[in-house]
Each structure stands twice: as C-alpha cells, then as structure tokens.
BABA-758855 format. One record per residue (C-alpha): residue number from 0; residue in three letters; x, y, z. Coordinates in steps of 0.2 Angstrom, whole numbers. Example, Ala and Ser with C-alpha at 12.3 -4.5 7.8 and 13.67 -1.06 7.14 Angstrom:
residues 2
VEXLO | 0 | ALA | 62 | -22 | 39
VEXLO | 1 | SER | 68 | -5 | 36
***
This chain:
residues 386
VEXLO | 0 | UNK | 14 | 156 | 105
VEXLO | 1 | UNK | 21 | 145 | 91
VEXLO | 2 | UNK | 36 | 135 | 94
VEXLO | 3 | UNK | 51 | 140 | 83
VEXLO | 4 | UNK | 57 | 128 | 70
VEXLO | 5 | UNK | 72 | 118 | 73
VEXLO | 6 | UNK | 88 | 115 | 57
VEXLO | 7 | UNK | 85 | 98 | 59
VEXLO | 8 | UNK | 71 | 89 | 71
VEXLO | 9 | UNK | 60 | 74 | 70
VEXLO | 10 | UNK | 41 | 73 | 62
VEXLO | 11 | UNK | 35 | 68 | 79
VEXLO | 12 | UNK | 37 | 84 | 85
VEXLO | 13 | UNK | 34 | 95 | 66
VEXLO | 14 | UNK | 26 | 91 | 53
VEXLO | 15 | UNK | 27 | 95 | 35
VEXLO | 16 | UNK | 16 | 108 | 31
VEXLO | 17 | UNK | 23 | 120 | 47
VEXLO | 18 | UNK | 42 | 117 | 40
VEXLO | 19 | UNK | 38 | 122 | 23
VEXLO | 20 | UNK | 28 | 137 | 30
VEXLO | 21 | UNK | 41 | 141 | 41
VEXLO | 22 | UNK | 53 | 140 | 26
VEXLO | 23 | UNK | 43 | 150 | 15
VEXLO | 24 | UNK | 40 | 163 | 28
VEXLO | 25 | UNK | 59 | 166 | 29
VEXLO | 26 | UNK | 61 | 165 | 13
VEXLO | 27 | UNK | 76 | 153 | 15
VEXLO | 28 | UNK | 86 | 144 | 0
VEXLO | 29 | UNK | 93 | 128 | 4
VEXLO | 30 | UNK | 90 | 110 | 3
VEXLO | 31 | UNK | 78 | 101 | 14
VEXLO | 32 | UNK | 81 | 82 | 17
VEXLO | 33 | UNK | 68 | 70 | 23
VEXLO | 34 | UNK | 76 | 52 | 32
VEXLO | 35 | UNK | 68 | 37 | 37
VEXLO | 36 | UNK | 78 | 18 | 39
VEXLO | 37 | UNK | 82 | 17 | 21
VEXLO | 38 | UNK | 72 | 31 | 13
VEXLO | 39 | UNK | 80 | 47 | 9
VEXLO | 40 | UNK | 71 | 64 | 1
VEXLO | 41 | UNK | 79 | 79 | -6
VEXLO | 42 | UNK | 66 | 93 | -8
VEXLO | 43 | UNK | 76 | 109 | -16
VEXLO | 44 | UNK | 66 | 129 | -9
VEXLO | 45 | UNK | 73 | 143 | -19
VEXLO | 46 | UNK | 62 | 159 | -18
VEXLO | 47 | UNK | 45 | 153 | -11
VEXLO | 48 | UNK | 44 | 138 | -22
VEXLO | 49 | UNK | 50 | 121 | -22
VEXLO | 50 | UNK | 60 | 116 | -37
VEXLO | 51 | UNK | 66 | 102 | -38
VEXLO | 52 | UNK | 66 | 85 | -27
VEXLO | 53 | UNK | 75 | 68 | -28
VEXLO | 54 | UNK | 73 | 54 | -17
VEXLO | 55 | UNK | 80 | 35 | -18
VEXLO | 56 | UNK | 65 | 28 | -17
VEXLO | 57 | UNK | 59 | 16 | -33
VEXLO | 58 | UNK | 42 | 23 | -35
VEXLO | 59 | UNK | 47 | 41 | -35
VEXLO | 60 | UNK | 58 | 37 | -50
VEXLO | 61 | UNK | 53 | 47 | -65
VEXLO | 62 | UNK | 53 | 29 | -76
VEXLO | 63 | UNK | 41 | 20 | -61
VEXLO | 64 | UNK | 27 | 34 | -62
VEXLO | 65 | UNK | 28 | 36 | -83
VEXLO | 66 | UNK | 25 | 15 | -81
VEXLO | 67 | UNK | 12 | 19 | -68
VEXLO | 68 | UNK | 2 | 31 | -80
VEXLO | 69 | UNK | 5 | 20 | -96
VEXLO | 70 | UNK | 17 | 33 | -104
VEXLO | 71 | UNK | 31 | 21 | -103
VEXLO | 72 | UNK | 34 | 4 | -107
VEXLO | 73 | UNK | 44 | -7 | -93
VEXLO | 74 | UNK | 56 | -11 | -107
VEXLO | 75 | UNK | 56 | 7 | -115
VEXLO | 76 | UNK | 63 | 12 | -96
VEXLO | 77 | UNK | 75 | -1 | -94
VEXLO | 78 | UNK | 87 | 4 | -108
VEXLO | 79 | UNK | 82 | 23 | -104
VEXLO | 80 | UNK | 88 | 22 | -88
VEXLO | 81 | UNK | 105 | 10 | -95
VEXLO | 82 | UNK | 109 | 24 | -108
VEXLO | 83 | UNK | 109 | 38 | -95
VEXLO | 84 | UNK | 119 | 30 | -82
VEXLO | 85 | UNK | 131 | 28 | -97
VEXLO | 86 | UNK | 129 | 44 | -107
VEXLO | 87 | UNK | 128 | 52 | -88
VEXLO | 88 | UNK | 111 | 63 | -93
VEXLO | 89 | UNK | 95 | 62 | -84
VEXLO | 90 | UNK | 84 | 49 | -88
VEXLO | 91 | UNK | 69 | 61 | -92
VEXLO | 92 | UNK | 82 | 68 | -106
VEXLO | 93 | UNK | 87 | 51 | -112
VEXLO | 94 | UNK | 65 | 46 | -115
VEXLO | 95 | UNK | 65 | 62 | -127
VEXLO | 96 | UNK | 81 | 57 | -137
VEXLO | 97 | UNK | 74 | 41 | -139
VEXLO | 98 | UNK | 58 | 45 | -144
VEXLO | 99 | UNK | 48 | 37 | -129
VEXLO | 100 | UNK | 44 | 55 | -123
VEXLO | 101 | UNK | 41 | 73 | -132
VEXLO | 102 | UNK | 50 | 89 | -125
VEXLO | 103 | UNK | 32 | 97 | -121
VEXLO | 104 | UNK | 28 | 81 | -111
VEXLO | 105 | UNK | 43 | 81 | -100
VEXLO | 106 | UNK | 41 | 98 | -89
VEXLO | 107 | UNK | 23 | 91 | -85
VEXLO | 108 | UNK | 31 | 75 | -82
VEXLO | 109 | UNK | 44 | 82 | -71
VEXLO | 110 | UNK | 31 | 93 | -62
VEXLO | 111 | UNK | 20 | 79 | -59
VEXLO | 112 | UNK | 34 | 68 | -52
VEXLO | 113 | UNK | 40 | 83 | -40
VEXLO | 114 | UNK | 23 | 87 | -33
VEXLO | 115 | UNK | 19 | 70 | -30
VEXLO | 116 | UNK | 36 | 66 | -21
VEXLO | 117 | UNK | 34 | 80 | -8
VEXLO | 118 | UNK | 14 | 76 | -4
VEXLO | 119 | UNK | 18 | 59 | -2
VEXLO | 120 | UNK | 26 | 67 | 13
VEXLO | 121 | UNK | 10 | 75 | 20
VEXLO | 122 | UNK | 5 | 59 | 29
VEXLO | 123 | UNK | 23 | 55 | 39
VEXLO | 124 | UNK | 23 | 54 | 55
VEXLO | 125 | UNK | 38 | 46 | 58
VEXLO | 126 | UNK | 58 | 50 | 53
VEXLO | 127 | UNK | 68 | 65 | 54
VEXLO | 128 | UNK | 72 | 81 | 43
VEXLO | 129 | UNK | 87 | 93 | 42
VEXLO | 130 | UNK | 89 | 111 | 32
VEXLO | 131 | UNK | 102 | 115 | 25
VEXLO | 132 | UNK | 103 | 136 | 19
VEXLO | 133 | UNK | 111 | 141 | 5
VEXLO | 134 | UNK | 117 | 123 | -1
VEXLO | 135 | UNK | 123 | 125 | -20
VEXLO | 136 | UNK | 112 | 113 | -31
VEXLO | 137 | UNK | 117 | 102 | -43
VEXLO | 138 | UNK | 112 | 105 | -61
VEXLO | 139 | UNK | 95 | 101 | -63
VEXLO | 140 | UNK | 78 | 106 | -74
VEXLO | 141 | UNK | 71 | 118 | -61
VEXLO | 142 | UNK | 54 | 117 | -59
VEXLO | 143 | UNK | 44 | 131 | -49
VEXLO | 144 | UNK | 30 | 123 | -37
VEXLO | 145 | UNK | 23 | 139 | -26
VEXLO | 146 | UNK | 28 | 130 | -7
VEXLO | 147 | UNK | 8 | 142 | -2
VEXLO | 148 | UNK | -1 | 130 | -14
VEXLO | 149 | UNK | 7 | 113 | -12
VEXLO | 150 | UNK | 5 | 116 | 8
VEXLO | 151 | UNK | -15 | 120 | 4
VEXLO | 152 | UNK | -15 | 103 | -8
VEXLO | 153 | UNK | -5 | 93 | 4
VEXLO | 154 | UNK | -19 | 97 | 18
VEXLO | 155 | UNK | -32 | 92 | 6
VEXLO | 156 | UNK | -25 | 77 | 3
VEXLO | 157 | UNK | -22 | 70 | 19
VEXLO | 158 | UNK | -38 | 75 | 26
VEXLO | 159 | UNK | -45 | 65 | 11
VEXLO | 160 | UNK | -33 | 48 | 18
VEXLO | 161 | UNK | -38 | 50 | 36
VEXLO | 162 | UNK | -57 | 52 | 28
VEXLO | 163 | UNK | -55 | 38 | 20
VEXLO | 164 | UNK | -47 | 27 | 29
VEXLO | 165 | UNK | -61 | 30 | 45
VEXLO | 166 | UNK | -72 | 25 | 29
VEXLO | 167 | UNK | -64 | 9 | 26
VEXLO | 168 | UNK | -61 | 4 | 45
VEXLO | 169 | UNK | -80 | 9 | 51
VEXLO | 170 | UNK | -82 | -3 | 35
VEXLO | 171 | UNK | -69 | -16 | 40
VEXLO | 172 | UNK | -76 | -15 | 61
VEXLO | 173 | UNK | -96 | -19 | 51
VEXLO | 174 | UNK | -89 | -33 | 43
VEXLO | 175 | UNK | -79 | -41 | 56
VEXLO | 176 | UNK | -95 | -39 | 68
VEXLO | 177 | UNK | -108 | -45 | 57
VEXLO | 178 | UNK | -95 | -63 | 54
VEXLO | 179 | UNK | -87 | -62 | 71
VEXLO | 180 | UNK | -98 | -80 | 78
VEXLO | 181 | UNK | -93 | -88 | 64
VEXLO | 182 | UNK | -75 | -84 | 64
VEXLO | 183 | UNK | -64 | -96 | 71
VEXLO | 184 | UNK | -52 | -91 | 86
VEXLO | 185 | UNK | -35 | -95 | 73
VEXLO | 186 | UNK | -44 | -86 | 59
VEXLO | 187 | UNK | -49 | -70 | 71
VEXLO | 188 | UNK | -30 | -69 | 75
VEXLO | 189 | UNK | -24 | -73 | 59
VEXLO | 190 | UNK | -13 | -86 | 63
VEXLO | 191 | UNK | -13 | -106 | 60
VEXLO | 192 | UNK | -17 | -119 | 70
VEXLO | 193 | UNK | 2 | -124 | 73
VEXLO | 194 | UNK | 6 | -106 | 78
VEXLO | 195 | UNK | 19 | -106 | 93
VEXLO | 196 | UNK | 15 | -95 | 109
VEXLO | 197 | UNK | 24 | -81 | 103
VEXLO | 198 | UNK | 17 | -80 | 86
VEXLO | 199 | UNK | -1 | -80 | 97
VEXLO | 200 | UNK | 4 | -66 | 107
VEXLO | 201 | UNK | 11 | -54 | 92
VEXLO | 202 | UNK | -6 | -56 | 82
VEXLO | 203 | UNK | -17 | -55 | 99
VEXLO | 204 | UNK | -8 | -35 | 103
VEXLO | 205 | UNK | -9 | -30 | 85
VEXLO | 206 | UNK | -28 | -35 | 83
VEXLO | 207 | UNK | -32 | -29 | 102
VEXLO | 208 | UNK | -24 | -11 | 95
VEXLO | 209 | UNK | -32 | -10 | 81
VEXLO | 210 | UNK | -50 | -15 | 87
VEXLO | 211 | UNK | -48 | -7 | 107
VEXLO | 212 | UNK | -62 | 5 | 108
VEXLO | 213 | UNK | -52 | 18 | 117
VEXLO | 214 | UNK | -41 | 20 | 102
VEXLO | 215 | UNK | -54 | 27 | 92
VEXLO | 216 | UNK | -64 | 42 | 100
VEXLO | 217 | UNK | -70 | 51 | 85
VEXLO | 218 | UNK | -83 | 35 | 81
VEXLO | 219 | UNK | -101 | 33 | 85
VEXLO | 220 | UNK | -108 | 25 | 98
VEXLO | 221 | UNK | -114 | 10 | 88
VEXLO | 222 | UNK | -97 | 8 | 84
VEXLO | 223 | UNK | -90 | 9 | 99
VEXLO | 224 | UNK | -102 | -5 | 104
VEXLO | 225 | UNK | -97 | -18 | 89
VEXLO | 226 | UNK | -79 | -14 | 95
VEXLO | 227 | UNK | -82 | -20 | 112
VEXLO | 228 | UNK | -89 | -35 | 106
VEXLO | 229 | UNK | -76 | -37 | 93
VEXLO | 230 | UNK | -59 | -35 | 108
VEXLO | 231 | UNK | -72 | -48 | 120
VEXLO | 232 | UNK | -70 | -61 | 106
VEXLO | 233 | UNK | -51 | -57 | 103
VEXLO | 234 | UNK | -50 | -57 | 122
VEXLO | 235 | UNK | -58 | -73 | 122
VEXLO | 236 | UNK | -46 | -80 | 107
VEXLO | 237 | UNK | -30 | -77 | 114
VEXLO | 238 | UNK | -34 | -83 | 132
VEXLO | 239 | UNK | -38 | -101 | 124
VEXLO | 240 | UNK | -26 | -101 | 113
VEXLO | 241 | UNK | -11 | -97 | 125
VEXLO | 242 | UNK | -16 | -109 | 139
VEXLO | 243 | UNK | -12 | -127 | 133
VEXLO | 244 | UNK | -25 | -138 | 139
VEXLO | 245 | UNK | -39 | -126 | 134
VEXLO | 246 | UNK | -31 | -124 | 116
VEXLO | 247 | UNK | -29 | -144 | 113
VEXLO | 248 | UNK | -48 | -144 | 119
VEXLO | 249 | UNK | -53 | -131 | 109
VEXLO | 250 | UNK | -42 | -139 | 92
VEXLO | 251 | UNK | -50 | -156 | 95
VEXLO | 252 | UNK | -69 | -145 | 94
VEXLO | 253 | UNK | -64 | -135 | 79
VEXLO | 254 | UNK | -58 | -152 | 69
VEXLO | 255 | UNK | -73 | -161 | 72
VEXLO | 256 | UNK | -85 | -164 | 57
VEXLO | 257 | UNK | -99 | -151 | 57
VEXLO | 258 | UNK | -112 | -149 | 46
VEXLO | 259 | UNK | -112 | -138 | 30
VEXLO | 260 | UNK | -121 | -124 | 35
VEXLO | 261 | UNK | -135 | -119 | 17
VEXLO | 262 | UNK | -128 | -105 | 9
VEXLO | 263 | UNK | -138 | -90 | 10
VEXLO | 264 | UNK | -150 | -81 | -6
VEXLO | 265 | UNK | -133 | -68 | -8
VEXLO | 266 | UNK | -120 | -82 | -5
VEXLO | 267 | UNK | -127 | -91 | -21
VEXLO | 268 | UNK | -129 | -77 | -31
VEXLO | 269 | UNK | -113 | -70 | -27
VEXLO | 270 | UNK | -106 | -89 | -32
VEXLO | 271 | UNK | -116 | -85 | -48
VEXLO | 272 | UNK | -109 | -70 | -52
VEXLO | 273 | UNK | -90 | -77 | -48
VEXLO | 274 | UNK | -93 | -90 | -60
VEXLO | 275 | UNK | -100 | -79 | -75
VEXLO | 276 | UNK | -81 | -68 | -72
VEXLO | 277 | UNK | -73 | -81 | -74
VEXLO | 278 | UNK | -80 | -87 | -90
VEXLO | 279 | UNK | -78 | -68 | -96
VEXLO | 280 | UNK | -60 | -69 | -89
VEXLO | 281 | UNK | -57 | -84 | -100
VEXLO | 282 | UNK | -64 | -76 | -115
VEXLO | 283 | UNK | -53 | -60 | -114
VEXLO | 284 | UNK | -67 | -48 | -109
VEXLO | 285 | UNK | -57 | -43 | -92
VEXLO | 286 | UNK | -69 | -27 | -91
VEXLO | 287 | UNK | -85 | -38 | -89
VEXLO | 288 | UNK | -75 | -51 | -79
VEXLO | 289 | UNK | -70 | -38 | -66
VEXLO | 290 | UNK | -90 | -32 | -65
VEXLO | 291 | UNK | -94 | -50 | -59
VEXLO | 292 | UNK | -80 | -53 | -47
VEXLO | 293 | UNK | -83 | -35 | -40
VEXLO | 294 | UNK | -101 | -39 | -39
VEXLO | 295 | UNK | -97 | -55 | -30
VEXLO | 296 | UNK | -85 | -47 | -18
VEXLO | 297 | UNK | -97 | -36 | -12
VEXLO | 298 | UNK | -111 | -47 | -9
VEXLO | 299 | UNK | -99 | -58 | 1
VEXLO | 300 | UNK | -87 | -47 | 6
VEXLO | 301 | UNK | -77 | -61 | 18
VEXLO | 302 | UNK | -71 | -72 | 3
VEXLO | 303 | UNK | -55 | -69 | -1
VEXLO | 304 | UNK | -56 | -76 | -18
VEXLO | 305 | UNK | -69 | -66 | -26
VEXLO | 306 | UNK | -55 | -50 | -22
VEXLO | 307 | UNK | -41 | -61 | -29
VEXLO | 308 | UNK | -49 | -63 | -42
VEXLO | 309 | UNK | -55 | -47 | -46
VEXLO | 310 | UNK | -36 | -41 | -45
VEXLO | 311 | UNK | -33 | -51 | -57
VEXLO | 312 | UNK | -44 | -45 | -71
VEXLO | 313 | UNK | -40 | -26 | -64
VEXLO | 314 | UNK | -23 | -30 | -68
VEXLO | 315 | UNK | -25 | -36 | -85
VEXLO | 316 | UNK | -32 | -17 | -89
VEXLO | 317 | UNK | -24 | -1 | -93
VEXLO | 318 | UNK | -21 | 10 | -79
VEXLO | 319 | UNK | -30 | 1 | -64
VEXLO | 320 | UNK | -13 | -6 | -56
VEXLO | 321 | UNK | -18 | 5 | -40
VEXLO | 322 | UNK | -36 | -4 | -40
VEXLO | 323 | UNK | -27 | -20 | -43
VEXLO | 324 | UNK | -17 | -19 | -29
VEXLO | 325 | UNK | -29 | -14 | -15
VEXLO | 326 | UNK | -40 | -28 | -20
VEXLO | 327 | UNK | -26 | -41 | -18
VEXLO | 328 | UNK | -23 | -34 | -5
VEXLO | 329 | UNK | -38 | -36 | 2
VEXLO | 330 | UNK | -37 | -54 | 0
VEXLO | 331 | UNK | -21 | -56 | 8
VEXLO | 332 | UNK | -30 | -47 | 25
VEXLO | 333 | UNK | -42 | -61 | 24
VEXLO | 334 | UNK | -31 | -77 | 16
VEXLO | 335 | UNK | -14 | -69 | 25
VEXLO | 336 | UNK | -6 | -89 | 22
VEXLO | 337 | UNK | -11 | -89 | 3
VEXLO | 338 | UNK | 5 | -90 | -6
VEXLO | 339 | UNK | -3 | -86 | -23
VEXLO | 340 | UNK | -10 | -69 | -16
VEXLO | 341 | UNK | 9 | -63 | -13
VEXLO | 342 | UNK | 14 | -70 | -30
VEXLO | 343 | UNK | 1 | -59 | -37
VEXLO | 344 | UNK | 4 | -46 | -30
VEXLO | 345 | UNK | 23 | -47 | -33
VEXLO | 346 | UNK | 20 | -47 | -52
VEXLO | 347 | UNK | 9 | -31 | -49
VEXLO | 348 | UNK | 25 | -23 | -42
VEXLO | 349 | UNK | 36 | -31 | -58
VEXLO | 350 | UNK | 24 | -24 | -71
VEXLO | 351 | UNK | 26 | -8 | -61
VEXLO | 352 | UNK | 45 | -6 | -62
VEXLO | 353 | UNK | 46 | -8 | -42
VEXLO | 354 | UNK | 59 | -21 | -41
VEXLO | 355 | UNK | 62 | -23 | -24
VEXLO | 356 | UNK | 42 | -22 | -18
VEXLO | 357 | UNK | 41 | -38 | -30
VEXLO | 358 | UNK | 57 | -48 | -22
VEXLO | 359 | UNK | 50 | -46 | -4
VEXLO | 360 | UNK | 33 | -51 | -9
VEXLO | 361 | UNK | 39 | -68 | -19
VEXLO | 362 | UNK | 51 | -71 | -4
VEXLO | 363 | UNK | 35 | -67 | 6
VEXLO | 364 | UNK | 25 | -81 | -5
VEXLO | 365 | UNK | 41 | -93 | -1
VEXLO | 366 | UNK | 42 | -90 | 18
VEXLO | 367 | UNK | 23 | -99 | 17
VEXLO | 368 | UNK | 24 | -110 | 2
VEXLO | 369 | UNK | 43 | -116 | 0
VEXLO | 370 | UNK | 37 | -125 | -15
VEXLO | 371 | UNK | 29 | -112 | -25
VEXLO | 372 | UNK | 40 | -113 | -42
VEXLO | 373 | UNK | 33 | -97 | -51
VEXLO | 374 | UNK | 39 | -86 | -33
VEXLO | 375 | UNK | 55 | -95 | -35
VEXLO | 376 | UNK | 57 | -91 | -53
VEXLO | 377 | UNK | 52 | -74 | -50
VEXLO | 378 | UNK | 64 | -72 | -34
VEXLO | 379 | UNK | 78 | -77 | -45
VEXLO | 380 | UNK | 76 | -67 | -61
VEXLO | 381 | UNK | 76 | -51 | -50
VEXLO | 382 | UNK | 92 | -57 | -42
VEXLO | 383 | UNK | 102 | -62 | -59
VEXLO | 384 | UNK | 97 | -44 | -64
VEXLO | 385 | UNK | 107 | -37 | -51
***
C-alpha cells in the first residue's frame, strides 16, 4: 500500500520524484517549495507541467548558467542584472534589450535554467518541502516542462551520480590501497602534525565512515578486502596519534632523515610529461598543456600538483569550468593545507559569477595561510562590492 503524500513533510521520508507524481496524479496547481538552512526553491505545477521555478541560490541564477555556458560575459551580467533591479524587469528581458541575448534564445535559456533547477533536486536527501494549492503566481514567462518527463530525466540522472560516484570511490578505495604503506599516519588522516586531540578524532570518524566496510554492501569482495586493510591502518592511525607518548615516539620516527626512495619508470615519465605542460602552459597552447598535466596525473594519480595544475590550464579554456573544478578539487583531497589550491579554486567560482562560493574558499585559503595576499585581495574585493 503506498503511503499518502503529506502538504508539507521532510525528503527523508519522500523524495522528489513521488511528490511530483503525486502532484501530477491530482492534478493539483500551486506552488511547491523546497528549504534547506539557507537554500530556498519555488517550483511552480499548473496542469501537469512545471512552469516556472525560482530559487535564491547563486548558481541557479539565469546570469550564473549564461556565464557557465559562455553565452554571457561576467561583466555583460553585472550591469544586466543592475538595470533590472532598477528598471524592475527580469534580468533575462534586460540581456535581450541590451543586445547580450536574442528573443529566440531566451525561452531556451529559461527552459534550460528551469529544468536544471528542479533536477538539481533529484539527489536531495535532506530539508523539507511544503505545497501550497491554488497559490496565485506572480507574473512570469511560463514555461511548460511535462512533470512525466522531467521525473523519467531526473531518475536518469541520479542513477548516473550514484554510478558514478561508486566509479570514482572503487577508484579512490584502489588508490589509497595500492599507497596505503607509504602514507604517513598525519597524511592518512589528513591533518598536520601539530593537530590537537580533537582535530585527530574529527578526521579519524570521517575517514573510519567513509572507508568502513559495512557501509558499502553493494561492492565486490576484493574490495571489501582493500577496505578492511584500509580501516586496519586508520585504526592503527588514530590509536598512535591520540595516546601521547606513542604519538611523540612516533613524530620523532617520521622526522628522522630517510633515504630518497628511486623514483619508479612511471614516476619519471609522468615528471617528464609535467614538465613538457608547463612549457606549453608558458607558451599559451593550454590545450596541449592540459594533455601533459592530464597524462601526468594519471600515471601518478597521488600528486597533487599534476591535478592543480591541470585545473589551471582547464580554466584558461572555453567551457571546461566544470573539469576545472573537480580537478582542483581533487588536489585539495590530497594537499587539504595548500592554501593556493583554495585560491584557485575561489577564482574558478569569481569567473563563474558565484560570489559567495569564491569568498568562502579565499577565507578558506586565509584560515591555513594568513599571509597569502592575492586570498586577501580577493576576500576584500568581494566584500567592497557588497
């Protein structure tokens, strides 16, 4: 027997696929709002279609996905977005009057923005909802979005993240495994070596979570295995670290002198390939550079740089901020104290219109390098334009 769908409930107990059908079914009109914390959506059902959404969120704005998709330049949506709140239009009316946009491009622009407001939605699992029937809308552009075919995306969709995110942990479990003798007890934990008790416990539970065996019962067996091993040597990690005679004789081991272990064939060819990037990067060819720093990241996976670098050539090309920004932060996963990873990634969020993403990640960059002037600069910029 299906359960009845609540006005109002939490996502823990509904998702949004069974709201919308349940909405759809009943053919109800009336404003659906999604909260969490600080975010707030507005998804607007008339008929058996959605048709229209807002949400106060940056990167649902319709300026912030224009940037995204090169249509828009930052600039372009700054004094768009400054005439409307004075002329009291819609920004996506202001782009056309001002030439940034043409007529026949901003339905499909509005359709894209709608559709991907509400599948963004698909993966929460968290926050509440509320319906409320018959509300009057505000004027808007209305947009028809058949609720049957979104749901049927939506599902696609998030079957494709869970996919691939078992794709990149099974690849993330393999990497940590093959390197796990060679990884430090501060370094498996991702702290540093003046990390305080507490610090030690907070990063020991969030690595014992994620690499616990019992939390993952759709992997293979082998994998199971190399997550054993893997919680055995976090285990092993946090008991050192937290009991204070071990930990002093365990720091006075790790700063002894040891010898350089010799590179391997793949670690020097990988080293070649860095090297060749960052003469292309120098010369301007950021297509070729990123085909070296990619081809060094993924003979050598566990170097930081190689991915920091490749973000940084990714972001000097058209259209591969999203790249960009999972490589970067991929590095930060492995360099988590490298202040310059956060300040990269703060100006990938600038270039993006997304404000506030780049002000937390410079203050983020601060918080482990107080002395980092182009952070500070940044941080301050964004706060003088407030």
């Amino acid at each position: 027997m299906k359960k009845e769908i609540p006005a109002s409930g939490s996502f823990k107990n509904y998702n949004l696929n069974q709201i919308l059908a349940h909405l759809n079914k009943q053919q109800k009109k009336g404003i659906l709002t999604v909260t969490d914390k600080d975010i707030r959506k507005n998804i607007y059902i008339e008929d058996g279609y959605i048709i229209f959404a807002s949400s106060n969120k940056e990167e649902d704005r319709l300026g912030t996905l224009l940037i995204k998709e090169g249509k828009i330049t930052p600039e372009q949506c700054d004094k768009s977005l400054k005439l409307s709140k004075e002329i009291g239009k819609r920004q996506g009316l202001t782009l056309v009057e001002l030439g940034y946009l043409a007529p026949k491009d901003l339905f499909n622009e509005l359709k894209h923005q709608i559709k991907e407001m509400v599948l963004g939605l698909f993966m929460r699992e968290d926050g509440m909802f509320s319906f409320e029937e018959n509300h009057s809308f505000p004027e808007i552009v209305k947009i028809k979005i058949n609720i049957d075919s979104i749901i049927r995306e939506g599902l696609i969709r998030k079957e494709m993240k869970r996919r691939e995110q078992d794709r990149l942990y099974i690849q993330k479990v393999n990497e940590l495994h093959e390197n796990i003798h060679d990884i430090n007890h501060y370094d498996l934990l991702g702290i540093n070596i003046k990390a305080s008790f507490e610090e030690i416990k907070k990063a020991y539970l969030k690595m014992a979570k994620t690499y616990h065996p019992d939390s993952h019962h759709n992997v293979s067996g082998d994998i199971k295995d190399k997550l054993t091993t893997i919680l055995s040597y976090i285990n092993k990690a946090f008991q050192t670290l937290s009991e204070k005679v071990q930990r002093e004789e365990y720091n006075a081991h790790l700063l002894k002198k040891v010898p350089k272990k010799t590179p391997s064939d793949e670690a020097i060819k990988a080293e070649e390939h860095f090297k060749r990037g960052i003469g292309e990067y120098n010369g301007g060819n950021f297509w070729g550079a990123s085909d070296f720093f990619r081809l060094a990241a993924r003979m050598v996976p566990q170097k930081a740089t190689y991915w920091a670098y490749l973000s940084l050539a990714l972001s000097r090309m058209p259209r591969r901020t999203k790249e960009a920004e999972e490589t970067i932060l991929r590095a930060i996963e492995l360099e988590p104290h490298n202040a310059n990873y956060y300040v990269h990634i703060g100006m990938i969020y600038l270039h993006s219109g997304l404000n506030k993403r780049a002000e937390h990640q410079f203050q983020t960059a601060l918080k482990w390098d107080p002395t980092n002037e182009k952070a500070r600069r940044e941080r301050e910029k964004l706060k003088g334009n407030k």
